[in-house]
PDB file of the backbone (N, CA, C, O) and the ligand in Angstrom, with CONECT records:
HET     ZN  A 101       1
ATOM      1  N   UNK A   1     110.093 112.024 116.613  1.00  0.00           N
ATOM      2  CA  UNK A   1     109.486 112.737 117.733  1.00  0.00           C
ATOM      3  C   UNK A   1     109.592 114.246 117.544  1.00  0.00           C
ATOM      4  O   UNK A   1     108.694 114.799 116.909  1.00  0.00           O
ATOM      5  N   UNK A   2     110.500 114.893 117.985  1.00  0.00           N
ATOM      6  CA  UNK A   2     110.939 116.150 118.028  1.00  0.00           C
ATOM      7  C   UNK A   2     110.786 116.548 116.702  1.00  0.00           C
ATOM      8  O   UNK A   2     109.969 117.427 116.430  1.00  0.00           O
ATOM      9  N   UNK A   3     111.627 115.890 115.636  1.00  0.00           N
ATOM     10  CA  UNK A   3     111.693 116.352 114.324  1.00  0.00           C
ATOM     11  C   UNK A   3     110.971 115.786 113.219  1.00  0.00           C
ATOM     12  O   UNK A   3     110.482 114.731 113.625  1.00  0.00           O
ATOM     13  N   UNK A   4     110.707 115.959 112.166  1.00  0.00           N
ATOM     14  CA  UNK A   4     110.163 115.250 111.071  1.00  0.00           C
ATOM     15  C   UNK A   4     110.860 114.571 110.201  1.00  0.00           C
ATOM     16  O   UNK A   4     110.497 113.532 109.650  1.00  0.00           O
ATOM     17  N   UNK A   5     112.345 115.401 109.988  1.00  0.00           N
ATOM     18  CA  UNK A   5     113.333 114.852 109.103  1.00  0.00           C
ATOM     19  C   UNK A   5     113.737 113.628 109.301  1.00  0.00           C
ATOM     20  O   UNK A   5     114.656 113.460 110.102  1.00  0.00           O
ATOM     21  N   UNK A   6     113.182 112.546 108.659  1.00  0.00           N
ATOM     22  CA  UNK A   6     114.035 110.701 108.781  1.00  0.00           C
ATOM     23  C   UNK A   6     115.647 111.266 109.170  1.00  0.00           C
ATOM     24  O   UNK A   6     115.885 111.147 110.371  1.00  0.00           O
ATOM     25  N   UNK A   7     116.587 111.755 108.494  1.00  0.00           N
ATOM     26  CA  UNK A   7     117.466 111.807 108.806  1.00  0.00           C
ATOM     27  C   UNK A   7     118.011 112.458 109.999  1.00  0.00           C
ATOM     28  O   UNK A   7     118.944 112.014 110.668  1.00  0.00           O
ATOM     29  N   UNK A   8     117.581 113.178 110.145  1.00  0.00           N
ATOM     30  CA  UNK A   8     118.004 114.153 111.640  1.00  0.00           C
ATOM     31  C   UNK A   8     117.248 113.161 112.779  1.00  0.00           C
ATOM     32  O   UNK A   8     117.622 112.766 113.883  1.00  0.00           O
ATOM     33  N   UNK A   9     116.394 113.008 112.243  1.00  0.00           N
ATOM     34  CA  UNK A   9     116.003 111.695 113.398  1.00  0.00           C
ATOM     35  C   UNK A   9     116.976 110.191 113.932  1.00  0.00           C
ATOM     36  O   UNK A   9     117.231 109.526 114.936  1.00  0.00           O
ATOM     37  N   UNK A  10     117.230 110.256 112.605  1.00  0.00           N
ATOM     38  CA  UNK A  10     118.167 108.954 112.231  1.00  0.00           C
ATOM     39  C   UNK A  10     119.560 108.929 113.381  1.00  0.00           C
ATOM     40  O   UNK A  10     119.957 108.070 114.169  1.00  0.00           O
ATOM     41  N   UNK A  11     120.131 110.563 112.964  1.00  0.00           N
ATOM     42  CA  UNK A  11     121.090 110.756 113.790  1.00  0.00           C
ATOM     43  C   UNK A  11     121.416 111.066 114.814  1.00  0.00           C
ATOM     44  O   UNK A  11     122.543 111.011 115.305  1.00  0.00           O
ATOM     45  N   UNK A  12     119.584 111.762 115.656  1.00  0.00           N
ATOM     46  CA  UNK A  12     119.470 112.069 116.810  1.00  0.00           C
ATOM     47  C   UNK A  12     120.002 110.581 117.871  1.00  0.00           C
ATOM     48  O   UNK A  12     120.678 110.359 118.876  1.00  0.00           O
ATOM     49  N   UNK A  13     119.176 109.840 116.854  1.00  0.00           N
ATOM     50  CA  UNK A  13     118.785 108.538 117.799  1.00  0.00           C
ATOM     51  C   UNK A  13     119.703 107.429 117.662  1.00  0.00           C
ATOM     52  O   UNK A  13     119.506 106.384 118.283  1.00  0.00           O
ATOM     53  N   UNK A  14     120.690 107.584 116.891  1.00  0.00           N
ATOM     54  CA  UNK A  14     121.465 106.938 116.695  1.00  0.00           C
ATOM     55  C   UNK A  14     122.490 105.975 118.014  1.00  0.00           C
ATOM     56  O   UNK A  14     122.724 104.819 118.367  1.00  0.00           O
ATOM     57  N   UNK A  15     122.900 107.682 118.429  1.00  0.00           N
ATOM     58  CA  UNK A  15     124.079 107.104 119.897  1.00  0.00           C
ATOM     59  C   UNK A  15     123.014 107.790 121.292  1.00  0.00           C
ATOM     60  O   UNK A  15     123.531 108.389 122.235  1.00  0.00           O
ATOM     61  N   UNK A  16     121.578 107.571 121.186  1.00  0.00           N
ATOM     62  CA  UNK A  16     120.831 108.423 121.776  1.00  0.00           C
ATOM     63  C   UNK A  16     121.092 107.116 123.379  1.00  0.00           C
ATOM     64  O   UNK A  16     121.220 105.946 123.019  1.00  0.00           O
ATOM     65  N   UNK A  17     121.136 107.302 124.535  1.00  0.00           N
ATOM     66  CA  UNK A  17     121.493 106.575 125.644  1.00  0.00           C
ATOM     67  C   UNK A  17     120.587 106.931 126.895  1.00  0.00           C
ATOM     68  O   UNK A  17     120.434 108.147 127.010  1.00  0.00           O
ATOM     69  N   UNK A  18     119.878 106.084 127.970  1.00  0.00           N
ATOM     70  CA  UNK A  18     119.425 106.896 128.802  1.00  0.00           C
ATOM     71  C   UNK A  18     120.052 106.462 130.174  1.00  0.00           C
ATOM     72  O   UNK A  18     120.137 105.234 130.180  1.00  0.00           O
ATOM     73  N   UNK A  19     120.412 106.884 131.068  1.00  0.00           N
ATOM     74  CA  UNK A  19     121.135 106.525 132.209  1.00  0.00           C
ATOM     75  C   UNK A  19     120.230 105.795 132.991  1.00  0.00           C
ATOM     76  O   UNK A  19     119.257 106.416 133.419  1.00  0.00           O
ATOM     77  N   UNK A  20     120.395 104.080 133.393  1.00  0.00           N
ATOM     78  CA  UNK A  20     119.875 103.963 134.458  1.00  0.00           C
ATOM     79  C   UNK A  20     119.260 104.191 135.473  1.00  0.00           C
ATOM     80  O   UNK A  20     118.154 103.819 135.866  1.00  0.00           O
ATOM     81  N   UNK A  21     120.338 105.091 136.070  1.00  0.00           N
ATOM     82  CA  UNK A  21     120.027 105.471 137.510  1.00  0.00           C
ATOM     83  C   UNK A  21     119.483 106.772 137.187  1.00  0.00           C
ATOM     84  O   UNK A  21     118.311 106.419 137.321  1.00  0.00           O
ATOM     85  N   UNK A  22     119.403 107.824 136.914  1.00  0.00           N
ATOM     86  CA  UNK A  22     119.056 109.001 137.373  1.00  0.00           C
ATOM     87  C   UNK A  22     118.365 109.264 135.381  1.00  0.00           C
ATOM     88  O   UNK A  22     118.539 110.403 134.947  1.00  0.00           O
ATOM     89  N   UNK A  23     117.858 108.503 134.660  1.00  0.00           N
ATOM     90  CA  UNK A  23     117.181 108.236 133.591  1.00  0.00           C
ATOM     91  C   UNK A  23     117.568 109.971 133.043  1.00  0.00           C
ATOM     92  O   UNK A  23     116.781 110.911 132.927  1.00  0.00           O
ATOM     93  N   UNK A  24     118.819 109.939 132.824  1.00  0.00           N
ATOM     94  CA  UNK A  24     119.345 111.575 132.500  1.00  0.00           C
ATOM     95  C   UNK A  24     119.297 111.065 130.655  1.00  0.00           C
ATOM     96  O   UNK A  24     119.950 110.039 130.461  1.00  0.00           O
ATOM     97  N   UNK A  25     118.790 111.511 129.691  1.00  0.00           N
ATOM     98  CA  UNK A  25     119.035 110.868 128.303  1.00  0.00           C
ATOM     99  C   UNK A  25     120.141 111.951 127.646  1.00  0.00           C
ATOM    100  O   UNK A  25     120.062 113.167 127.821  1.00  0.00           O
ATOM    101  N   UNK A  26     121.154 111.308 126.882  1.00  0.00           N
ATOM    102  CA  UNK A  26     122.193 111.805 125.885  1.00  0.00           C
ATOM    103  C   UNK A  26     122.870 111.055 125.175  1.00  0.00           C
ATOM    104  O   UNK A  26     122.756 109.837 125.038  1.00  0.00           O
ATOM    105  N   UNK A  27     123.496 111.666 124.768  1.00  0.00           N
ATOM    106  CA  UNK A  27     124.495 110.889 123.134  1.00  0.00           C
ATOM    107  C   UNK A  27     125.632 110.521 123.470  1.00  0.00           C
ATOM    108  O   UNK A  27     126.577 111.300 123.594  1.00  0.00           O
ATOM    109  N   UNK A  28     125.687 109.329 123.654  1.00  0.00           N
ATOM    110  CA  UNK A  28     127.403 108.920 123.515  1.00  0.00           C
ATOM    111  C   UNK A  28     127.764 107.767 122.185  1.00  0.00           C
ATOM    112  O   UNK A  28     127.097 107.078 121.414  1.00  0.00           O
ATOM    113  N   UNK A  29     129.146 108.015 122.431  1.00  0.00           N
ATOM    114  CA  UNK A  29     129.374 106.774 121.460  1.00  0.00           C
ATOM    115  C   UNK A  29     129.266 105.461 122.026  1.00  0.00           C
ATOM    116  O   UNK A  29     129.473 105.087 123.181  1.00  0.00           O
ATOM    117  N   UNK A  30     128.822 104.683 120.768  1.00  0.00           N
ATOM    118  CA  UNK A  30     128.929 103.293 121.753  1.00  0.00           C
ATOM    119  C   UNK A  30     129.535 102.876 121.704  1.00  0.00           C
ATOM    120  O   UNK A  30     129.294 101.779 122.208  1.00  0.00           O
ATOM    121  N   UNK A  31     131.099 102.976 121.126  1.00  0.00           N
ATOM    122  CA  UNK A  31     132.342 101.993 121.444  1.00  0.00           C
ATOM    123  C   UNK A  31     133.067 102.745 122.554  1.00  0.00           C
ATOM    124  O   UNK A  31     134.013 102.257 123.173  1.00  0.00           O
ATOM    125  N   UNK A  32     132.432 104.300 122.829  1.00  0.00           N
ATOM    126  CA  UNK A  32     132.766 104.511 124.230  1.00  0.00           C
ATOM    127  C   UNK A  32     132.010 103.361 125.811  1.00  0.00           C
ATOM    128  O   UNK A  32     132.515 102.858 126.815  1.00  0.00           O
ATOM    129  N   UNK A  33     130.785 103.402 125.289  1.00  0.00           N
ATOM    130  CA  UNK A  33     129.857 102.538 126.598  1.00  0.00           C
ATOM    131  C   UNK A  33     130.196 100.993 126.537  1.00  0.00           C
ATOM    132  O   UNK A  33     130.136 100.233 127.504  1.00  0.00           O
ATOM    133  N   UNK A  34     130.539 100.673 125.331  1.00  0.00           N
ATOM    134  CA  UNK A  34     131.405  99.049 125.181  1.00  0.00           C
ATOM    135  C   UNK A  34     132.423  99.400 125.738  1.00  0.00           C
ATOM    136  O   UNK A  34     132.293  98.255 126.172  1.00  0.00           O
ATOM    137  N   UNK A  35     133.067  99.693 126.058  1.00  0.00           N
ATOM    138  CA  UNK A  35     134.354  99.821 126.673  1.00  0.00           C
ATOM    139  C   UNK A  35     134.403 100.382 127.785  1.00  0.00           C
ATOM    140  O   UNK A  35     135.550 100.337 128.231  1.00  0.00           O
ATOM    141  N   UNK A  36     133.432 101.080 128.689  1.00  0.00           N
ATOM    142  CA  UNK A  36     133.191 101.373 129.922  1.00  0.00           C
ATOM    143  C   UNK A  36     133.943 102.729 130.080  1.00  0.00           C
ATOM    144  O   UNK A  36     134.543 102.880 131.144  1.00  0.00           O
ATOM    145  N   UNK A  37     133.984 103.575 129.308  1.00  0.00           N
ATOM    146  CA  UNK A  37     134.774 104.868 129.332  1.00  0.00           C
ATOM    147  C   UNK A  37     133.372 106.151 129.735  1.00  0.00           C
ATOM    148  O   UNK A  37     133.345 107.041 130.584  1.00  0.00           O
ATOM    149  N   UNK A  38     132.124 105.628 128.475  1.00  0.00           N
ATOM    150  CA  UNK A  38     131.682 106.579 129.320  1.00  0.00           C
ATOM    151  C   UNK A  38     130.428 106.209 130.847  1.00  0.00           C
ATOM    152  O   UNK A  38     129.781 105.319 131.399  1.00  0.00           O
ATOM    153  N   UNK A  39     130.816 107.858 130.892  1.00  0.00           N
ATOM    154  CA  UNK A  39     130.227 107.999 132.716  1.00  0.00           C
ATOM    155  C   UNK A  39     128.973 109.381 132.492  1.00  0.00           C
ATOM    156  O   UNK A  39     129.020 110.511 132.006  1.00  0.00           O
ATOM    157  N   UNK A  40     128.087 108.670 133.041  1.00  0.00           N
ATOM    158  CA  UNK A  40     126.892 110.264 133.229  1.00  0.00           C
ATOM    159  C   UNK A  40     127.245 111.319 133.620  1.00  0.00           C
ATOM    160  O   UNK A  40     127.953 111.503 134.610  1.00  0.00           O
ATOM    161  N   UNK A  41     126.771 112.203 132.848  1.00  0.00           N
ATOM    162  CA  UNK A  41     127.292 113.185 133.134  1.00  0.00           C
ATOM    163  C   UNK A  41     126.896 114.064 134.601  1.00  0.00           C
ATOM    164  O   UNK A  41     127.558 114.879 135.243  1.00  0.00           O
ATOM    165  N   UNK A  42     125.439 113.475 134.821  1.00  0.00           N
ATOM    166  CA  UNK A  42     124.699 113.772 136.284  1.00  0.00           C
ATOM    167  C   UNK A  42     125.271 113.190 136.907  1.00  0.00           C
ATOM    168  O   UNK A  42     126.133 113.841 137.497  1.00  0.00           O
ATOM    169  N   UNK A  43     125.246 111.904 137.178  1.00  0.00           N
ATOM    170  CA  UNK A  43     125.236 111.164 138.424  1.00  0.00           C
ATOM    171  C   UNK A  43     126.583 109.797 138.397  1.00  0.00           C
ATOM    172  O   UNK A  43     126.885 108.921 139.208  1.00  0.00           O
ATOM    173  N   UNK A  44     127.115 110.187 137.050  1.00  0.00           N
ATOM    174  CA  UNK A  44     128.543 109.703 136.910  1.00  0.00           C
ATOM    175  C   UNK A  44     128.664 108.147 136.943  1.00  0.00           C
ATOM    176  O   UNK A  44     129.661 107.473 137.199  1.00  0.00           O
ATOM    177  N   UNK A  45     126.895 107.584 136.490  1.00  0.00           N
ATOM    178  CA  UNK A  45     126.929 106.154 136.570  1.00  0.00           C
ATOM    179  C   UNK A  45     127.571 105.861 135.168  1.00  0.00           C
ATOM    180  O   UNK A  45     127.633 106.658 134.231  1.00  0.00           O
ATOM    181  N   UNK A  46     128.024 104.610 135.195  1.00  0.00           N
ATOM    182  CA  UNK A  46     127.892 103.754 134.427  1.00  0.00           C
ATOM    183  C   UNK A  46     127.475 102.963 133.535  1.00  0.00           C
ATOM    184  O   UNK A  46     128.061 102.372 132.628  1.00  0.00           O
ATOM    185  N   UNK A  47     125.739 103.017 134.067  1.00  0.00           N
ATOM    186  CA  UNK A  47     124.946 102.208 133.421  1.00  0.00           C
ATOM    187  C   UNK A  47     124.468 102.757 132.098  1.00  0.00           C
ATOM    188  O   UNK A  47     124.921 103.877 131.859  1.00  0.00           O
ATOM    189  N   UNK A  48     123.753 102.307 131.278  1.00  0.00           N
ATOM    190  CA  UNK A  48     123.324 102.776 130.225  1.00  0.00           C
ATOM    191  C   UNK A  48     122.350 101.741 129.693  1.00  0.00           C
ATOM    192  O   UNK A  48     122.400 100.515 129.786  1.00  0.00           O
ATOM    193  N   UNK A  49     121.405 102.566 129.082  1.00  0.00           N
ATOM    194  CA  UNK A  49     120.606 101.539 128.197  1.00  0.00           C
ATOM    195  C   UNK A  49     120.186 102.457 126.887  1.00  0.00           C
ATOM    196  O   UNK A  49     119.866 103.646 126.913  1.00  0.00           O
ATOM    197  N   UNK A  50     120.275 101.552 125.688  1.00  0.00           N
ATOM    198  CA  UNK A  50     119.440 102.564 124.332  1.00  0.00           C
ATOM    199  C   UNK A  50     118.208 103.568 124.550  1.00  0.00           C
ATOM    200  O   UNK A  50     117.692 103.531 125.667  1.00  0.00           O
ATOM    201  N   UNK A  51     117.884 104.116 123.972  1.00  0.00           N
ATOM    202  CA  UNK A  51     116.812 105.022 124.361  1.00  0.00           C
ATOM    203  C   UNK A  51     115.400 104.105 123.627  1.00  0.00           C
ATOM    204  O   UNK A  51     114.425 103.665 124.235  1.00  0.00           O
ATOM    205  N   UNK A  52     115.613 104.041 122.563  1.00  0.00           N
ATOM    206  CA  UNK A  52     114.625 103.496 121.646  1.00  0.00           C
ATOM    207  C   UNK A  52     114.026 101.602 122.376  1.00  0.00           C
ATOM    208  O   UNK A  52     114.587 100.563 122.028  1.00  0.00           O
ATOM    209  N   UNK A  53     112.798 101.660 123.400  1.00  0.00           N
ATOM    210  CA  UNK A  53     112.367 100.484 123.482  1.00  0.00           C
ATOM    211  C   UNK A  53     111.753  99.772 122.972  1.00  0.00           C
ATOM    212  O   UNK A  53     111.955  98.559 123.008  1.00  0.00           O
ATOM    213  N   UNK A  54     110.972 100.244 122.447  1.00  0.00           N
ATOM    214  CA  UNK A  54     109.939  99.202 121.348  1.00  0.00           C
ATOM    215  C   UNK A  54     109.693  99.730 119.825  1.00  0.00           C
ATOM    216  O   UNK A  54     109.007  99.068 119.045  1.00  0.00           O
TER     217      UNK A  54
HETATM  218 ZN    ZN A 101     122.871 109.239 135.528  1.00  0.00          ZN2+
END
C-alpha cells in the first residue's frame, strides 16, 4: 500500500492490528494480544483483529 518495498511492507504488516471497537489500526505483538496484555491505545479495548482481510 503505502510502500513499494516487499520488505518494509512485510514488516509493516506483520504485527499490523485493528481495534474492534473504535477501528484505531497499530502494531502490537501478538504474543502480547494472545495473552491479553495488550490494550488500545484509544479506547483501551481489548479486542483486536489482523489488519490484512482478504
Ligand atoms: Zn480501540
Amino acid at each position: 500500500m503505502a510502500t513499494k518495498i516487499p520488505a518494509a511492507q512485510n514488516r509493516l504488516m506483520k504485527n499490523a492490528v485493528v481495534c474492534k471497537v473504535c477501528k484505531h489500526r497499530m502494531r502490537l505483538d501478538n504474543l502480547k494480544i494472545l495473552s491479553g496484555k495488550a490494550k488500545c491505545r484509544k479506547c483501551k479495548s481489548k479486542d483486536f483483529r489482523p489488519v490484512r482481510k482478504k
